[in-house]
C-alpha positions in Angstrom: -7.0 -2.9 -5.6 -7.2 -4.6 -2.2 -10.4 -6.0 -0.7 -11.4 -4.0 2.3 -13.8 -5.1 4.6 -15.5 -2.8 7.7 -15.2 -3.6 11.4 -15.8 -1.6 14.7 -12.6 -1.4 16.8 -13.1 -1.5 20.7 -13.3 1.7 22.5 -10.5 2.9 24.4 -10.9 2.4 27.6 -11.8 -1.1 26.8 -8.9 -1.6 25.5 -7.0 -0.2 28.4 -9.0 -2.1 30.6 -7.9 -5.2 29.0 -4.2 -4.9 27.9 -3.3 -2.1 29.9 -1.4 1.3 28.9 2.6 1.4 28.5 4.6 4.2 30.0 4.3 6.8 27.1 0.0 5.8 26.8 0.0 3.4 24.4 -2.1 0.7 24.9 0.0 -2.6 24.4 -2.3 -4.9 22.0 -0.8 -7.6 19.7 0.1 -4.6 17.4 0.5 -1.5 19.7 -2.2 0.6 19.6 -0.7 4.1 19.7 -2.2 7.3 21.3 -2.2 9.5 17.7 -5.0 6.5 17.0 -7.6 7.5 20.2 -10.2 9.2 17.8 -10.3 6.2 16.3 -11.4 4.0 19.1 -15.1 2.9 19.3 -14.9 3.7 15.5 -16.2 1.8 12.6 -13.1 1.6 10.2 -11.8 0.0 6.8 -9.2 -2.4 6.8 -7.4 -4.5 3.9 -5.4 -7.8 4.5 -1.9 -7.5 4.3 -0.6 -10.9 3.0 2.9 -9.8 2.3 3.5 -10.8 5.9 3.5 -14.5 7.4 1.3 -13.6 9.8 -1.4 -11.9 7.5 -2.0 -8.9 9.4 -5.2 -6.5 8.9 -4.0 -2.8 8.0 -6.3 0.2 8.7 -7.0 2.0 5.3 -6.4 5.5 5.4 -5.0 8.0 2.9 -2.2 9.3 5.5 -0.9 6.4 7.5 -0.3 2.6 7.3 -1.5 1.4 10.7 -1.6 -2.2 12.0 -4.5 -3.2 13.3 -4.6 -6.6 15.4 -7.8 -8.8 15.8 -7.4 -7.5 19.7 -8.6 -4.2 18.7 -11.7 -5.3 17.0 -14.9 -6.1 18.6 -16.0 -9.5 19.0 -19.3 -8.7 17.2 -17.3 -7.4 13.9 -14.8 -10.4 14.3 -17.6 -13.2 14.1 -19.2 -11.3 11.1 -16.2 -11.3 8.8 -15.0 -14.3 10.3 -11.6 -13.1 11.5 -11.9 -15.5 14.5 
C-alpha cells in the first residue's frame, strides 16, 4: 500500500495565468495539466509518490485514472506543509 499524502492543487485560472493554455486547452505545467482534470482544480486531492521513475513524480490517486501531478500544480501553502519544496 502506498503512502498518500493530501495537498490543494492551484485553481485553474491560476494556473493559466501562470503557464498559459496550449492550443487544444491544456494548461502546459511540468506534467500537462489536461482539460478532463478542470473539476479538479482548486481541489484538495490525494496523491502517492511514484518512485519507479528517476524523477519521483507525485500521482493523483483515483480509482479510474493514473494522472501526474507536478509540484507546479500544487499550492505553495500545501507544498511547504509536506515539504515537497
Amino acid at each position: 500500500m502506498k503512502a498518500t499524502i493530501t495537498v490543494k492543487l492551484k485553481t485553474w485560472g491560476e494556473m493559466v495565468k501562470e503557464y498559459g493554455l496550449s492550443a487544444n486547452g491544456d494548461i502546459m505545467c511540468e506534467h500537462t495539466f489536461i482539460k478532463h482534470m478542470k473539476p479538479l482544480a482548486g481541489a484538495e486531492v490525494e496523491v502517492y509518490k511514484d518512485t519507479s521513475s528517476s524523477n519521483s513524480k507525485l500521482v493523483l490517486k483515483t480509482v479510474v485514472n493514473k494522472w501526474s501531478i507536478s509540484r507546479d500544480m500544487i499550492t505553495t501553502n500545501s507544498l511547504f506543509e509536506h515539504k515537497l519544496l
